[in-house]
N, C-alpha and C positions, 0 to 999 in steps of 0.2 A: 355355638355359632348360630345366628340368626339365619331363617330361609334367604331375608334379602341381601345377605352378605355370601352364603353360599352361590344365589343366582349371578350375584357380581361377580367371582371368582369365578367361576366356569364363562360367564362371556366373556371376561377378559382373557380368557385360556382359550377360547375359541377364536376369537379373533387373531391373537398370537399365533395360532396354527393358520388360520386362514391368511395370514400375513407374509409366513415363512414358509406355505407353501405356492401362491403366487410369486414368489421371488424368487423361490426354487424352478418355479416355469420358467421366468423370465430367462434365469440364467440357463438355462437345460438348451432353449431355443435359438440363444444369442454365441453360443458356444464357437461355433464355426465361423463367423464373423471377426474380423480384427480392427481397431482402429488406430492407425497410426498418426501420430500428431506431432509435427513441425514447422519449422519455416523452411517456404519452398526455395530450393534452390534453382530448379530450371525445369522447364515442362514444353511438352513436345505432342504430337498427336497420340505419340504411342505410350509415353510415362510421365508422371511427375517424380519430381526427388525431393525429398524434405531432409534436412538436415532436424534432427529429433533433438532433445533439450537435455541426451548424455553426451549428446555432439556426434552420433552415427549416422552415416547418413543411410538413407533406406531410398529405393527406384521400387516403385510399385506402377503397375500395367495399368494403363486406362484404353476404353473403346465406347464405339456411335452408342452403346448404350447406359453410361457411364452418365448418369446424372450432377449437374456442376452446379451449385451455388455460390454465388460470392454476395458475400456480406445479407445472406438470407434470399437474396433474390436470384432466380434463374441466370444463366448465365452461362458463356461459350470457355470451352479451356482457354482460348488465346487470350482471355479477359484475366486469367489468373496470371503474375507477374512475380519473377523471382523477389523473395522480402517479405511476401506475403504471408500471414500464418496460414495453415491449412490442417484440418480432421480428414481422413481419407478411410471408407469404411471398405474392407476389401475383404475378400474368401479366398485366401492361400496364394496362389500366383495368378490367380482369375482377375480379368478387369476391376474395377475399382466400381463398386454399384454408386458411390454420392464420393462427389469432392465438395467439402464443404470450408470455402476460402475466406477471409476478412482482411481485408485490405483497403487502403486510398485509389479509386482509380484515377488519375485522368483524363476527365474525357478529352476526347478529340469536335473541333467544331471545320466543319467544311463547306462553304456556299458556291454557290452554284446556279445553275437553269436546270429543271426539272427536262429528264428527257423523257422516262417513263417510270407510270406507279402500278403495282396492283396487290394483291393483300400481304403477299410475302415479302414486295423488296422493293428498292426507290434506288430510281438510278438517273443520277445529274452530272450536267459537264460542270466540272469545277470550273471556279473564273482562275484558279492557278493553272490550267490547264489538265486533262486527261479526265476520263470516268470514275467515275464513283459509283458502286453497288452497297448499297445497306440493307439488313434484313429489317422489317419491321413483326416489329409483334405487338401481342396486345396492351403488352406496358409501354408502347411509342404513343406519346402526344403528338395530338399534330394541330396546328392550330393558322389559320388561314385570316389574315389580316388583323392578328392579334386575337381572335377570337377560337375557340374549340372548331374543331372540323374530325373529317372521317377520311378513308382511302379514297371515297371516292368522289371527293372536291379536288383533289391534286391532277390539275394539267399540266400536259408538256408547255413549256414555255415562262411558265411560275420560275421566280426568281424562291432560293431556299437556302437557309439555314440551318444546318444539320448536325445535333451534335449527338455522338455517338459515341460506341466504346471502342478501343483498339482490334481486337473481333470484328466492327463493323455491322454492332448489332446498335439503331436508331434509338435513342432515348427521348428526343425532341424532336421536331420539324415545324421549322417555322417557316413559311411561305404569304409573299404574296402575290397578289393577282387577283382575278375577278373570281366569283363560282362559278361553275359551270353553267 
């Protein structure tokens, strides 16, 4: 056997070891961790329930610091909707650290008179009558006479168009009226 075919054979045998021993990490650390995967049946501030794909259903504990995604993007439990598939990665009976949901949402669209804004929330009298609070965050557009704007072009008195998730977390904001 040639050197350059012994050198081959040993890196290939190294790599091999350094291959199966990084996975052996992985798994060694990931051990305590569970993920259960079904479609949700119903979800509450304190669980979600997934009915799992041998048809069991599982209630696993969520809390304030239970991170939610749906459909990749941040997002409030009340946003997640029985039907929906869901990954729940959880540590034994402990809160659920990521629900991670894929679903159709639809939005909600609600217009209004701006009564007041500031970096967290927007709150308009509906023309169907009573308040409306939405949170905004940094993935809310908000766009002022057709155009981009910020939180702090939005006056009380701005007529608005708000569409948003069931949560009540703003995805859009369309206003008009003058700038400030």
């Amino acid at each position: 056997m040639s050197a350059a075919v012994r050198r081959r054979i040993g890196l290939a045998a190294a790599l091999l070891v350094a291959t199966l021993t990084v996975a052996g990490t992985a798994n060694a650390s990931s051990t305590s961790l569970t993920i259960d995967r079904g479609v949700v049946q119903s979800v509450s501030q304190a669980q979600i329930v997934l009915r799992e794909l041998d048809g069991s259903s599982v209630s696993l504990a969520v809390g304030p610091k239970t991170r939610v995604l749906l459909n990749g993007l941040p997002a409030q439990l009340g946003d997640i909707q029985p039907g929906f598939v869901a990954a729940v990665t959880h540590n034994g009976a402990r809160p659920a650290r990521v629900v991670r949901a894929f679903g159709r949402v639809a939005p909600v669209i609600d217009r209004g008179v701006v009564v007041s804004a500031s970096l967290g929330q927007l709150v308009i009298r509906r023309l169907a009558g009573g308040l409306l609070t939405v949170k905004l965050t940094a993935a809310t557009r908000i766009r002022l006479n057709g155009r981009p704007a910020t939180v702090a072009d939005i006056r009380p008195g701005m007529l608005a168009r708000v569409t948003h998730t069931p949560a009540g977390v703003a995805r859009l904001v369309q206003l008009v009226g003058r700038r400030g």
